[in-house]
OpenMM code with the backbone's topology and positions (N, CA, C; nanometers):
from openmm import Vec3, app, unit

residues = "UNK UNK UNK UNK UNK UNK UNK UNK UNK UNK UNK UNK UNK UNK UNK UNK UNK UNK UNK UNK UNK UNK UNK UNK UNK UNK UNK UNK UNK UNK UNK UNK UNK UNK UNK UNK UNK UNK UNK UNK UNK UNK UNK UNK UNK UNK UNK UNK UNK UNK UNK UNK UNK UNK UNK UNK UNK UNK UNK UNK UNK UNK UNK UNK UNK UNK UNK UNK UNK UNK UNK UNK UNK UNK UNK UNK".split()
positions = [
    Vec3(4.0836, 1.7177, -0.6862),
    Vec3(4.0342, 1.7744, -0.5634),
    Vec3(4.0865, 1.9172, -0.5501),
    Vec3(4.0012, 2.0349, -0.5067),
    Vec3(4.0293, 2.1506, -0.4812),
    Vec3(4.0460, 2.1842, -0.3310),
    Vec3(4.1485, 2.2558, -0.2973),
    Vec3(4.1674, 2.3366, -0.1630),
    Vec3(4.1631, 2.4685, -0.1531),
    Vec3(4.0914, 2.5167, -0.0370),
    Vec3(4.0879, 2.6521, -0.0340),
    Vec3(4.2382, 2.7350, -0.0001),
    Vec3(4.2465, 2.8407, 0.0050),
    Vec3(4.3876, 2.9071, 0.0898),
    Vec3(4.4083, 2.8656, 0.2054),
    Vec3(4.3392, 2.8125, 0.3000),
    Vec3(4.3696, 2.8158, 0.4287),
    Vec3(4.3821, 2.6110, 0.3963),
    Vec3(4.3414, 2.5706, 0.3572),
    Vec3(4.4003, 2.4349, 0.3547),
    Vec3(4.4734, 2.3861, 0.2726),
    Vec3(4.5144, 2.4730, 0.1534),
    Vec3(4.6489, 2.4469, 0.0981),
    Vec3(4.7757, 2.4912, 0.1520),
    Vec3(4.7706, 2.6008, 0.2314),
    Vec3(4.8784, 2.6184, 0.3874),
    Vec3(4.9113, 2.5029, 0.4513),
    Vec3(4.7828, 2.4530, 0.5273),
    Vec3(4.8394, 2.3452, 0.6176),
    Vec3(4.8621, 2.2329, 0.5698),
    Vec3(4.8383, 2.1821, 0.4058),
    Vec3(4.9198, 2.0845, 0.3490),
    Vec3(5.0521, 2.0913, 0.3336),
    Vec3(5.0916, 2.2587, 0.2699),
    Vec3(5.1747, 2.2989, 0.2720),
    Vec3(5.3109, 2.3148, 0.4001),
    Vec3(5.2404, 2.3285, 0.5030),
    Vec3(5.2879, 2.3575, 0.6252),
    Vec3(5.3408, 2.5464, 0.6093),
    Vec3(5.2925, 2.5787, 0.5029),
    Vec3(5.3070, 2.7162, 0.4886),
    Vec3(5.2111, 2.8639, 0.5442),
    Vec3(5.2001, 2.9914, 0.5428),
    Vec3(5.1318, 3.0875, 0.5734),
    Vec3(5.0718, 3.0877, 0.5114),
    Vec3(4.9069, 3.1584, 0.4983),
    Vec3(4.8057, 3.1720, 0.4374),
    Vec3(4.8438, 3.3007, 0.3653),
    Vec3(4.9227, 3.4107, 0.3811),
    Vec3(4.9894, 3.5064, 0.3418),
    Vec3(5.0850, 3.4805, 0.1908),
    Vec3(5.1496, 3.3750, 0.2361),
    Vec3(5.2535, 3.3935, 0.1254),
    Vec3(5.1816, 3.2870, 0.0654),
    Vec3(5.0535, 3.1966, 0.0649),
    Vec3(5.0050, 3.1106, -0.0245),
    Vec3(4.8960, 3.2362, -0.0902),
    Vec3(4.8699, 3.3471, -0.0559),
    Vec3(4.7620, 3.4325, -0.1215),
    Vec3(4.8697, 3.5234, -0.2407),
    Vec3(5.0360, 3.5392, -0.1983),
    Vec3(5.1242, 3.6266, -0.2463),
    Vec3(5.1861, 3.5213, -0.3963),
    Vec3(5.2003, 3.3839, -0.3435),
    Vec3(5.1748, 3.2843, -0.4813),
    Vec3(5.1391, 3.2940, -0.5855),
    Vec3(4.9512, 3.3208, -0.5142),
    Vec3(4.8518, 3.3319, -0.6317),
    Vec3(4.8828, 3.4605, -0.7465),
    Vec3(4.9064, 3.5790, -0.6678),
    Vec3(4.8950, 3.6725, -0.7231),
    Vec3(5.0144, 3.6712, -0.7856),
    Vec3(5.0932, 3.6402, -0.7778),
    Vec3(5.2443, 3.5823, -0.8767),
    Vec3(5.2249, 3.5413, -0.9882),
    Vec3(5.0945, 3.4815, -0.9783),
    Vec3(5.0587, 3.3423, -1.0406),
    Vec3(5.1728, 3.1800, -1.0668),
    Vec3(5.2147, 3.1624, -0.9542),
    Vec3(5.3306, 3.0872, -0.9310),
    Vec3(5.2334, 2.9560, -0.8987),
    Vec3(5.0982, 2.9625, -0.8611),
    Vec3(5.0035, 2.8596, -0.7991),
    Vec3(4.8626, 2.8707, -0.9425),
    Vec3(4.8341, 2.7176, -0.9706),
    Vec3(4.7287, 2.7669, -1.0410),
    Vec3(4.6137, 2.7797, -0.9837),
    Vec3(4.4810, 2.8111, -1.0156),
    Vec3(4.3532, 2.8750, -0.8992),
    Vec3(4.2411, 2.8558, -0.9792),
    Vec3(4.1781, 2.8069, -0.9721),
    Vec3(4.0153, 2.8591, -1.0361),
    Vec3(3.9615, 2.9687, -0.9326),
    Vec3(3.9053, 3.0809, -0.9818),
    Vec3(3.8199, 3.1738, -0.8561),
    Vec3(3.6717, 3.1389, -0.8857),
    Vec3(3.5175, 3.0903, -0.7985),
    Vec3(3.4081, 3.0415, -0.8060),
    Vec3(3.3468, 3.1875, -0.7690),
    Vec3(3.4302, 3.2806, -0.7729),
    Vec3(3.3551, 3.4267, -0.7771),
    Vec3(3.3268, 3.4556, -0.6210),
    Vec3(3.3879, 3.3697, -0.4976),
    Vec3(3.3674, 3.4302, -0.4176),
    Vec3(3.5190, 3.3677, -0.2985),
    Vec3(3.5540, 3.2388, -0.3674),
    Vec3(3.7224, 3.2495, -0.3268),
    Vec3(3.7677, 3.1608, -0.4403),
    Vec3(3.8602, 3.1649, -0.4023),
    Vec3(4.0263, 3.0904, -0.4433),
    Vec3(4.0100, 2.9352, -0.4431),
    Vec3(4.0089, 2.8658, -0.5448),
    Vec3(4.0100, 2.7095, -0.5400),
    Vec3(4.1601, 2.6461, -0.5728),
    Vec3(4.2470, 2.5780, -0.5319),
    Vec3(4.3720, 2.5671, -0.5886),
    Vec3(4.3437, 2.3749, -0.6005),
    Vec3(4.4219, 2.3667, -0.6944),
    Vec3(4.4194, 2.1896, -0.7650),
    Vec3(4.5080, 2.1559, -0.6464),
    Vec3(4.4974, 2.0591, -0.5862),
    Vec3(4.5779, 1.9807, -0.5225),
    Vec3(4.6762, 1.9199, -0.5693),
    Vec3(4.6934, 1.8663, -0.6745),
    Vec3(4.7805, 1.8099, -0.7491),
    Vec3(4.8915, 1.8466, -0.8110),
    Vec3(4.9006, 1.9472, -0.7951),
    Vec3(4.9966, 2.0151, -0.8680),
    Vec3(5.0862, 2.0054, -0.7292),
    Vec3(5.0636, 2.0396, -0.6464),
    Vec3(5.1853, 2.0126, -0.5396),
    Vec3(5.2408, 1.8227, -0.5152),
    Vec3(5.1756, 1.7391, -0.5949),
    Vec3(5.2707, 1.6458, -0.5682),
    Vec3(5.4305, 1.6180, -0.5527),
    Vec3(5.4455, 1.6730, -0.6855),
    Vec3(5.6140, 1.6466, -0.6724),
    Vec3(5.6621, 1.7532, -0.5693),
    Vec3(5.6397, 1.8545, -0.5102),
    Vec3(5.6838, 1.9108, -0.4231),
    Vec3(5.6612, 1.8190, -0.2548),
    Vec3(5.5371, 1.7686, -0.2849),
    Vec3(5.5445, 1.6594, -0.1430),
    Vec3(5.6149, 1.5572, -0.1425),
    Vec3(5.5818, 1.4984, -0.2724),
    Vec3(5.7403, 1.3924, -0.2895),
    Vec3(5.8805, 1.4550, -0.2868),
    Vec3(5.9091, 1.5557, -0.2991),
    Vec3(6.0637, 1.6217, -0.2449),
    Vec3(6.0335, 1.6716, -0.1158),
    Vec3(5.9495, 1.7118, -0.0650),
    Vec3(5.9931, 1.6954, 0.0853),
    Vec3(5.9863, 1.5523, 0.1672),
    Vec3(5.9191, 1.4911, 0.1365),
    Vec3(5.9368, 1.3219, 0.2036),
    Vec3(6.0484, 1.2786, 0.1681),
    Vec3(6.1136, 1.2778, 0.0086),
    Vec3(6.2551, 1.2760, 0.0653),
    Vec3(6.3673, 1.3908, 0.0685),
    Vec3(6.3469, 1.4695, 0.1473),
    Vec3(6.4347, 1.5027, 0.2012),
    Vec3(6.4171, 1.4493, 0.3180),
    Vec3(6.2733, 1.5125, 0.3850),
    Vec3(6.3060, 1.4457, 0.5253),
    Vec3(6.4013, 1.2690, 0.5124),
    Vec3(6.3653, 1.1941, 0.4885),
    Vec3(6.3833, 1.0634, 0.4643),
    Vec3(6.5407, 1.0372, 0.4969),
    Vec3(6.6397, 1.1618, 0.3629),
    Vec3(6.7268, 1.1864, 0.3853),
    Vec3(6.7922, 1.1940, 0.5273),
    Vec3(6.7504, 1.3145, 0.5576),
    Vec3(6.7609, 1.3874, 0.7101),
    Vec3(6.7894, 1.2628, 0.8135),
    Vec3(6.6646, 1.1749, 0.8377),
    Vec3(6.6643, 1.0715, 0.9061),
    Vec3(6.7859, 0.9865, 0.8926),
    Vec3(6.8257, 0.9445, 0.7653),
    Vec3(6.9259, 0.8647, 0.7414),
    Vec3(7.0344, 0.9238, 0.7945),
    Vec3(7.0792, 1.0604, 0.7670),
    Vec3(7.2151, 1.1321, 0.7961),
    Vec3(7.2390, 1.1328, 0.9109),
    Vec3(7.1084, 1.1129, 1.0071),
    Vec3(7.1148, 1.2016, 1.1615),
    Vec3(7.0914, 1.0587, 1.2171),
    Vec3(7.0898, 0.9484, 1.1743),
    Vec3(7.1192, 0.8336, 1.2532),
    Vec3(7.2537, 0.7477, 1.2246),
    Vec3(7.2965, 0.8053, 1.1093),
    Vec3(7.4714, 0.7580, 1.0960),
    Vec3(7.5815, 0.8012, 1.2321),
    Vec3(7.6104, 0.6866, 1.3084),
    Vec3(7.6911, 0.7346, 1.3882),
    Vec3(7.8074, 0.7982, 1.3276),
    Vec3(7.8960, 0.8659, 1.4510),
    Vec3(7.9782, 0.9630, 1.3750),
    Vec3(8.1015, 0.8736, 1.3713),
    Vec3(8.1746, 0.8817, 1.2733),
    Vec3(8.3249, 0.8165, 1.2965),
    Vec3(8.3836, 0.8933, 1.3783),
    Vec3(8.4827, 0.8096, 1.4185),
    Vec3(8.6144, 0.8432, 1.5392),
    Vec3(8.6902, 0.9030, 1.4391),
    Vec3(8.7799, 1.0127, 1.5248),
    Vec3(8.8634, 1.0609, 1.4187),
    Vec3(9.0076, 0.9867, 1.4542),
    Vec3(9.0753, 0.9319, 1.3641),
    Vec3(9.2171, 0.9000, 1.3820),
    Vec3(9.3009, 0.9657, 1.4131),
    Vec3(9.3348, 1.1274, 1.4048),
    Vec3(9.3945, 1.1976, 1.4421),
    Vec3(9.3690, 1.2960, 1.5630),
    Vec3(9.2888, 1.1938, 1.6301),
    Vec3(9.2714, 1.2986, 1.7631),
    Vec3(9.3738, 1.2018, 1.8779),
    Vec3(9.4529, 1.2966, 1.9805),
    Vec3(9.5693, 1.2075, 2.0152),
    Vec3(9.5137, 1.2580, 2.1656),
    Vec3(9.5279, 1.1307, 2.2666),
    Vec3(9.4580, 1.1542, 2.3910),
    Vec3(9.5499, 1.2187, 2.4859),
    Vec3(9.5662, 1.3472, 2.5336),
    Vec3(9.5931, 1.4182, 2.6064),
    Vec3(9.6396, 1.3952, 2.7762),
    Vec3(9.5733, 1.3186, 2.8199),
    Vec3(9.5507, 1.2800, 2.9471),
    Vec3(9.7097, 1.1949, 2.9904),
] * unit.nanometer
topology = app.Topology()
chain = topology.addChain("A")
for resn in residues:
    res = topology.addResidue(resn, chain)
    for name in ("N", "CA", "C"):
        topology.addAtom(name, app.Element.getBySymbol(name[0]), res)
């Protein structure tokens, strides 16, 4: 499946700017149909599978309650 620039952004969650600054890198691969930019979808898998887990991560870290610290001595 092919995406244009403006919907490989919002897969991306990225700018249409720095997905056009990609191309011209050639950091993204492209077919051009002579009147835009076609990009493979597929090639960003493993980049969506590293952001699902990270997020995934994230979730896990940020629901670990925090330990008590043993060396905090109550004041009061």
């Amino acid at each position: 499946m092919y995406l244009t620039i403006k919907e490989t952004a919002e897969l991306l969650s990225l700018n249409e700017d720095y997905i056009e600054n990609l191309i011209l890198q050639n950091k993204i691969r492209v077919v051009h149909d002579g009147e835009q930019y076609l990009i493979y979808k597929e090639q960003f898998n493993h980049h969506l599978e590293q952001v699902e887990k990270a997020k995934k991560l994230l979730e896990e870290l940020n629901s670990e309650p925090i330990p008590e610290d043993i060396d905090v001595k109550d004041e009061d």
